[in-house]
C-alpha positions in Angstrom: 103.7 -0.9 -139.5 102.6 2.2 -137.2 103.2 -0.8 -134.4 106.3 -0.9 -135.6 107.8 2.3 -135.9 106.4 3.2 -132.2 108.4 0.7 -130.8 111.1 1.5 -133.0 110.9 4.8 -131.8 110.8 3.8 -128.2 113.8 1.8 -128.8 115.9 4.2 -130.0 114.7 6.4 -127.1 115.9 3.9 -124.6 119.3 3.3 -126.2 119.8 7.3 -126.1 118.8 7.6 -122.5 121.3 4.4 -121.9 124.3 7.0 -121.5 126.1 6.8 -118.3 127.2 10.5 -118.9 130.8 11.8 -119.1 132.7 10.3 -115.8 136.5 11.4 -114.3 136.9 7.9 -114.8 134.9 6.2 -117.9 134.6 1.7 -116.8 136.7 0.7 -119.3 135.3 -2.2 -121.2 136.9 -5.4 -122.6 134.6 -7.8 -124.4 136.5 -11.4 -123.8 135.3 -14.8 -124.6 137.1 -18.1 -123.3 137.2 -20.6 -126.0 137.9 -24.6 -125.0 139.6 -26.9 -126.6 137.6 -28.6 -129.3 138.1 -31.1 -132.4 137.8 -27.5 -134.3 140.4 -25.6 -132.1 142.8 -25.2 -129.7 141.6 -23.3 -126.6 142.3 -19.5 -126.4 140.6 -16.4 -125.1 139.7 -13.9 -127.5 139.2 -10.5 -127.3 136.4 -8.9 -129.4 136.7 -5.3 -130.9 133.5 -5.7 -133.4 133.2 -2.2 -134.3 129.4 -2.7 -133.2 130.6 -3.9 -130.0 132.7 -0.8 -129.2 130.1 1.7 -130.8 128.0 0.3 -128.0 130.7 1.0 -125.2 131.7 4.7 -126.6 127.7 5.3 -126.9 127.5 4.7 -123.0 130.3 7.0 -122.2 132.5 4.3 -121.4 136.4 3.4 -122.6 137.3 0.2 -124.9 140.6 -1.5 -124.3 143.3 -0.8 -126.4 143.9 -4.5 -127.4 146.4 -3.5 -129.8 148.2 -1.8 -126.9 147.7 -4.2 -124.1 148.1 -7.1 -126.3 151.4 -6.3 -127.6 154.1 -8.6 -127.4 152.0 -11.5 -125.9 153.4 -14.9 -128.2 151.3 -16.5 -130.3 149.0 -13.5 -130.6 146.4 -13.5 -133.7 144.4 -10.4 -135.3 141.8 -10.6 -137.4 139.3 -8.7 -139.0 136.4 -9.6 -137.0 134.5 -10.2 -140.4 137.2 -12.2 -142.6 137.5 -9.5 -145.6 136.4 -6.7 -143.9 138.9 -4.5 -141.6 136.0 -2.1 -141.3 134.2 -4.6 -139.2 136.6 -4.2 -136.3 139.7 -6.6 -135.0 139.6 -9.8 -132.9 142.5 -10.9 -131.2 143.0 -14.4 -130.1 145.4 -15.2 -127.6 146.4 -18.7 -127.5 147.1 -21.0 -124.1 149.0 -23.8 -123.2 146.4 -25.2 -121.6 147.3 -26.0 -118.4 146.4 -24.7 -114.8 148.7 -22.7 -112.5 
């Protein structure tokens, strides 16, 4: 356990010192997955705001998309609580395609 709690500690540290400081201009982070089209659904990026995954981008002095901003008004557009049942867990929102190339 003493193992443990050193690299614990040393992880912690690490994460601390991970910090890109305050900038004029944050990076402004979106987390975005592309989805296929499969037997189990129909292809669609989606846009993750896991409130672990924007902890993460706020901790590093960076900006989160607004997704409920820059989303708006796109058809077709589904939010979710990124865990079903539990709005605390952050939103996703899934943006359906039609599939073809342009």
């Amino acid at each position: 356990e003493p193992l443990a709690n050193e690299l614990f500690a040393a992880t912690q540290t690490s994460y601390a010192q991970a910090s890109s400081g305050k900038s004029a201009t944050p990076p402004l982070v979106a987390w975005i997955n592309f989805t296929p089209k499969s037997a189990w659904s129909a292809e669609s990026f989606v846009v993750s705001q896991a409130s672990y995954k924007t902890r993460m981008v706020t901790d590093v002095g960076a900006t989160n998309l607004n997704a409920s901003t820059a989303l708006a008004g796109i058809a077709g557009l589904m939010v979710t609580d990124a865990v079903s049942g539990k709005p605390a867990s952050g939103k996703t929102y899934t943006i359906p395609t039609n599939g073809t190339k342009t």
